[in-house]
BAKELO-942364 format. One line per 3 residues: their letters; for each residue x, y, z of C-alpha. Coordinates in steps of 0.001 Angstrom, whole numbers, plus 500000, padded with zeros to 6 digits. Last residue first. Example, Ala and Ser with C-alpha at 12.3 -4.5 7.8 and 13.67 -1.06 7.14 Angstrom:
sa) 513670:498940:507140 ~ 512300:495500:507800
//
This chain:
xxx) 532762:501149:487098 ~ 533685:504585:488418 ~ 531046:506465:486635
xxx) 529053:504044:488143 ~ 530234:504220:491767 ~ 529901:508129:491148
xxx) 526085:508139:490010 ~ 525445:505443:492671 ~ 526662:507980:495551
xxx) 524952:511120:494146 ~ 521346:509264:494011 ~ 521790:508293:497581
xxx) 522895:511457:498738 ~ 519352:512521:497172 ~ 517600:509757:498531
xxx) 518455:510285:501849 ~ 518048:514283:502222 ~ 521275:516823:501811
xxx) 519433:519205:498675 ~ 516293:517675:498924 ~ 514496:513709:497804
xxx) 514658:512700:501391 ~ 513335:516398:503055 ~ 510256:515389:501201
xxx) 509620:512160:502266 ~ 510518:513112:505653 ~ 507470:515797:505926
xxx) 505204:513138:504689 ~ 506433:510352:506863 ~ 505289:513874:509702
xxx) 501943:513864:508295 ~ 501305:509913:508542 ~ 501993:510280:511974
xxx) 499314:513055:512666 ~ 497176:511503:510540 ~ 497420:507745:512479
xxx) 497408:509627:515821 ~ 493841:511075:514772 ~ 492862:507552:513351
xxx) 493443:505819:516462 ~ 491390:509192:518127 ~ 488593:508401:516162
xxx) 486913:510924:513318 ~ 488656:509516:509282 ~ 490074:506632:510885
xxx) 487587:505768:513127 ~ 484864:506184:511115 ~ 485904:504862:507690
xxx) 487036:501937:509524 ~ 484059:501213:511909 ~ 481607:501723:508224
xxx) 483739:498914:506916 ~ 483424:496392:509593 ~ 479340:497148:509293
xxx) 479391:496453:505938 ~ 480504:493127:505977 ~ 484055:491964:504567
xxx) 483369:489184:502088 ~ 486634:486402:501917 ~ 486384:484366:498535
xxx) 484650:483964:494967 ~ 482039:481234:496616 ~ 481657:483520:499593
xxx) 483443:483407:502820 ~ 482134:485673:505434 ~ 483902:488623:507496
xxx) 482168:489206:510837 ~ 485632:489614:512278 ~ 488711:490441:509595
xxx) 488791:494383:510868 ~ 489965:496781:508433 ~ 493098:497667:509253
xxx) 494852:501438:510430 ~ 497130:503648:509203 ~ 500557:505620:509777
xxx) 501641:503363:512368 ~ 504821:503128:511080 ~ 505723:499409:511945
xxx) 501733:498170:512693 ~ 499878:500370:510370 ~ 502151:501278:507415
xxx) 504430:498203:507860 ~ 501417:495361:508366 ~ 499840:497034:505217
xxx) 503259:496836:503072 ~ 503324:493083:504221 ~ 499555:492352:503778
xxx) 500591:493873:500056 ~ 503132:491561:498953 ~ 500890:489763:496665
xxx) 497357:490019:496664 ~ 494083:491619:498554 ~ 495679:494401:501305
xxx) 492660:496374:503037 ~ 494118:499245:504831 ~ 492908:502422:506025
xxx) 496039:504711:504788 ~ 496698:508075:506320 ~ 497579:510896:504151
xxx) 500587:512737:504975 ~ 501108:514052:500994 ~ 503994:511751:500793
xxx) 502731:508881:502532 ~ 499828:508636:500697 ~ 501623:508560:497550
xxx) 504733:506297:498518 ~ 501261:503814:499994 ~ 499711:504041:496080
xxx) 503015:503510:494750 ~ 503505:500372:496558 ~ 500320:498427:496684
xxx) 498417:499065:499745 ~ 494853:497808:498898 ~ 493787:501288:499724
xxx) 490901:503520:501725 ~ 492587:506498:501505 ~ 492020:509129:504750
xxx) 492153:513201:505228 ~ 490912:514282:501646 ~ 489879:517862:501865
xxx) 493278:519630:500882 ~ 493772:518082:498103 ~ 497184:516112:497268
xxx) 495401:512578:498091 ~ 493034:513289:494845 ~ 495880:515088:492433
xxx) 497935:512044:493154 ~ 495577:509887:492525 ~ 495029:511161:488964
xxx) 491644:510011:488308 ~ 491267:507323:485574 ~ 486794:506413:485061
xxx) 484414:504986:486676 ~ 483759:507737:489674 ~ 481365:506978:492459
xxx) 481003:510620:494491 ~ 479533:510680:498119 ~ 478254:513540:500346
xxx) 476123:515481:497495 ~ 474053:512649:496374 ~ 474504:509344:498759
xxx) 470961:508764:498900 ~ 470505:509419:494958 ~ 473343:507149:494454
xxx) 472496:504300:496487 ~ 468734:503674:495367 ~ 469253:500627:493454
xxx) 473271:499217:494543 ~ 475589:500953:492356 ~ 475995:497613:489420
xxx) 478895:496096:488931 ~ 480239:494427:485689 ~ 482631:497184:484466
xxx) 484970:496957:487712 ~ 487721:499919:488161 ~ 485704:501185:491104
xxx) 486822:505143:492348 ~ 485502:506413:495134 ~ 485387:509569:496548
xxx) 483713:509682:499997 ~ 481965:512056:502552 ~ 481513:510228:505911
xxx) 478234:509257:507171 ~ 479734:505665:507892 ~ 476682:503786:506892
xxx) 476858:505029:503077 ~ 480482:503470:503157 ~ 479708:500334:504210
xxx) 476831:499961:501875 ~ 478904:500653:499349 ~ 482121:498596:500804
xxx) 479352:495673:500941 ~ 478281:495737:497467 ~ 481441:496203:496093
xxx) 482386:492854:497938 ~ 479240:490581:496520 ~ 480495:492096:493381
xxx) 483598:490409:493464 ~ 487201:492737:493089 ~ 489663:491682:491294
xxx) 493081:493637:492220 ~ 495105:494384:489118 ~ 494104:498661:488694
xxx) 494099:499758:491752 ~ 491910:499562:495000 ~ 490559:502779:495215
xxx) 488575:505279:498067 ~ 489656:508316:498829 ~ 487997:509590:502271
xxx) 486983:513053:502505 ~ 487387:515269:505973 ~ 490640:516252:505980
xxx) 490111:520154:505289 ~ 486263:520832:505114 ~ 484363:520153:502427
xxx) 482421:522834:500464 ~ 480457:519892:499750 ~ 479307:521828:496264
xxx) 483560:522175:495523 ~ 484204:518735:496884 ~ 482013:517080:495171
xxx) 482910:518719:491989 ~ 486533:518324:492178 ~ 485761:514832:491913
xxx) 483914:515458:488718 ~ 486778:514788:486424 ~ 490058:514536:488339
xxx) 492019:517669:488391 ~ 494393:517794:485625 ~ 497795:518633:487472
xxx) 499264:521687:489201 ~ 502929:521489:489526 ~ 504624:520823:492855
xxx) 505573:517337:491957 ~ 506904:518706:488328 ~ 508948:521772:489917
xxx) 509429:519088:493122 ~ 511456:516722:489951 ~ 512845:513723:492628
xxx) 508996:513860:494320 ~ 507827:511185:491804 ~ 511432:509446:492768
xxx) 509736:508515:496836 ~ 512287:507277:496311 ~ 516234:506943:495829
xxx) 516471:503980:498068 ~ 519691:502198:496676 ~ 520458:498538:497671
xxx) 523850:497521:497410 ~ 525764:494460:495983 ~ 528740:493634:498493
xxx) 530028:490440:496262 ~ 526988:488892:496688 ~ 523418:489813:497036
xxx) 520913:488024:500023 ~ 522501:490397:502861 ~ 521289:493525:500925
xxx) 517839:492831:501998 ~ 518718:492344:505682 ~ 520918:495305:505565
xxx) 518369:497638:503578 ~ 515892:496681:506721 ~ 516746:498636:509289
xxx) 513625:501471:509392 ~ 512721:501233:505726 ~ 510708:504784:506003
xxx) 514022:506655:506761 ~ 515970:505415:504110 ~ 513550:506389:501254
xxx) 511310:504142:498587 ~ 511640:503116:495243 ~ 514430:500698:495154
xxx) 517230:500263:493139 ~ 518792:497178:493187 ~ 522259:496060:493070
xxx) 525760:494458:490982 ~ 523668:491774:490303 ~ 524350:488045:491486
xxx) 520915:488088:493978 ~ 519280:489191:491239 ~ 520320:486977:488390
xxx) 519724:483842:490403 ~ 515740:485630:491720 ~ 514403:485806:488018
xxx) 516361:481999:487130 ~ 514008:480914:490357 ~ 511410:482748:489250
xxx) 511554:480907:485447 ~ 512192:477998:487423 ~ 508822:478838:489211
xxx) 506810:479552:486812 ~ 507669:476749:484545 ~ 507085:474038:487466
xxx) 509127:470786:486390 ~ 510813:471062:489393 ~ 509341:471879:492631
xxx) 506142:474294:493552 ~ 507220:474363:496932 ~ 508115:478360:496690
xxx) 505660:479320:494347 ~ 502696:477885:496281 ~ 503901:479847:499646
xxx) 504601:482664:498115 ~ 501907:483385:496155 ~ 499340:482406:499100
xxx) 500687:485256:500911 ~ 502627:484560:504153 ~ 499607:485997:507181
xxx) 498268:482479:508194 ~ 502087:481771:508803 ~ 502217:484446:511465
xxx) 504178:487554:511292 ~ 504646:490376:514541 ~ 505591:493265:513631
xxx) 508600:496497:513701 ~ 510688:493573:512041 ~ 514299:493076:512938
xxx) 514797:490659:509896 ~ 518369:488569:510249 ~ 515927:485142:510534
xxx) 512185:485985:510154 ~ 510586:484111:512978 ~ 506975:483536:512533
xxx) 504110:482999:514834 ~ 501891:479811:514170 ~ 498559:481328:513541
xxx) 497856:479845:510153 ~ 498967:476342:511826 ~ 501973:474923:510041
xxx) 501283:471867:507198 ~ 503728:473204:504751 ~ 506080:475971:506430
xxx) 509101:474087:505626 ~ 508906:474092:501842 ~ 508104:477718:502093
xxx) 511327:479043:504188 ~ 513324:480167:500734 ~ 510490:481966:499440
xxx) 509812:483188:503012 ~ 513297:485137:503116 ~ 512649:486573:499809
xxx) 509718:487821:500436 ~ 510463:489250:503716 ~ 513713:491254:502350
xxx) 511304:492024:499429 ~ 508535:493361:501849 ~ 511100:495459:503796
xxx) 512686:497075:501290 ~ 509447:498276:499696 ~ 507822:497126:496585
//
């Protein structure tokens, strides 16, 4: 999680009781937060909100609440991300510990070992394949994958295929569900342009190669560290958790991304349904518009600082340095 979304989180677990009964588009002021965003209530993930009035008696959330004591009375917290990408929010975060706890951004720490990051790794089975007989040009494959927790309904698959077909854009895909079934006649229309892998790819390996340009992602926190370190910009769907706050900082505080529009989205009996059509105008304009142009060209320069962070004088680096001695000191 970044610095920002627990700063937020744990500023909206305290705010929850008095955010019952607010309009969803009630605008939000985060006290001590300078946030590069605008919040509304209608944008506070469910988890939050239902965890923080659950009350007494609630196991979860005195078992949270004993989670959250011994955290804000630790010495600190290390956090996986870099100085640079947290804009001024490792004040705000550090302002919930006592007795001047710190918060250390050593990330992004899969680029701590570069002879390891700059290794080759196990190309992903048959992806290479696509883009081998594609012959695909530099930036022009989107990634597609949501994770390995997010739930995904069928009804919802079925769209983000469809979506995808529309868009004419050559895809990678990887769907972690084992009840869905490719919509009849998808694969042999897609054949040669997209690529629907059931199986662990190494994600890294996918948003390292030279032909992917976008990542379709529910913008958990590794996944958005990886994109951003190999300048990869992120078209983002957020589904749980902190998420819609990692998604609001890539696109709206970075603007290293862009959102997949909410309108013409249905509710269906297992929740929200984006339509095709809002799917295919995200793959497009990210991957060929001039929003998604500036998105790439910002996303490539995050990259740049990521890896400067983790080098001899970078962010994390002096970071790292500076905890070693303060323990050795302890």
């Amino acid at each position: 999680m970044s610095v920002c979304a627990m700063a937020l989180s744990k500023s909206l677990w305290r705010a929850a009781p008095r955010l019952v009964g607010a309009g969803a588009n009630e605008p939000l002021d985060v006290p001590n937060m300078n946030l590069p965003f605008d919040l509304t209530v209608g944008e506070v993930p469910w988890e939050i909100m239902v965890n923080g009035i659950g009350g007494p008696g609630n196991p979860f959330v005195e078992f949270m609440e004993e989670v959250g004591w011994a955290d804000v009375n630790s010495w600190g917290v290390v956090v996986n991300s870099f100085e640079e990408l947290e804009l001024s929010h490792i004040p705000a975060l550090e302002s919930f510990y006592r007795d001047g706890a710190r918060a250390w951004c050593l990330g992004p720490l899969f680029l701590c070992d570069q002879a390891q990051a700059q290794a080759p790794r196990d190309k992903s089975k048959g992806a290479e394949g696509l883009f081998e007989r594609a012959v695909a040009p530099p930036g022009s494959v989107m990634y597609v994958s949501f994770g390995t927790q997010a739930d995904v309904s069928s009804a919802q698959l079925d769209e983000l295929a469809h979506g995808l077909e529309m868009s004419g854009v050559p895809f990678v895909w990887v769907v972690r569900s084992g009840s869905w079934s490719v919509p009849e006649g998808l694969e042999g229309r897609i054949e040669g342009r997209g690529l629907i892998l059931r199986k662990w790819v190494d994600q890294r390996y996918m948003l390292g190669h030279r032909a992917v340009g976008g990542f379709l992602s529910h913008c958990g926190w590794n996944s958005v560290l990886e994109s951003v370190s190999a300048g990869v910009p992120i078209l983002a769907w957020p589904m749980m958790a902190e998420q819609p706050f990692n998604a609001k900082l890539i696109v709206e505080g970075l603007e290293a991304g862009l959102r997949i529009e909410a309108a013409g989205s249905r509710v269906a009996d297992d929740g929200v349904v984006f339509k095709r059509e809002a799917i295919c105008r995200g793959v497009r304009e990210l991957m060929g518009g001039a929003k998604g142009r500036r998105a790439r060209d910002r996303a490539q320069a995050l990259g740049r600082v990521a890896h400067r962070a983790v080098g001899d004088g970078g962010s994390s680096r002096d970071a790292m340095t500076r905890l070693i001695s303060e323990l050795r000191e302890c």
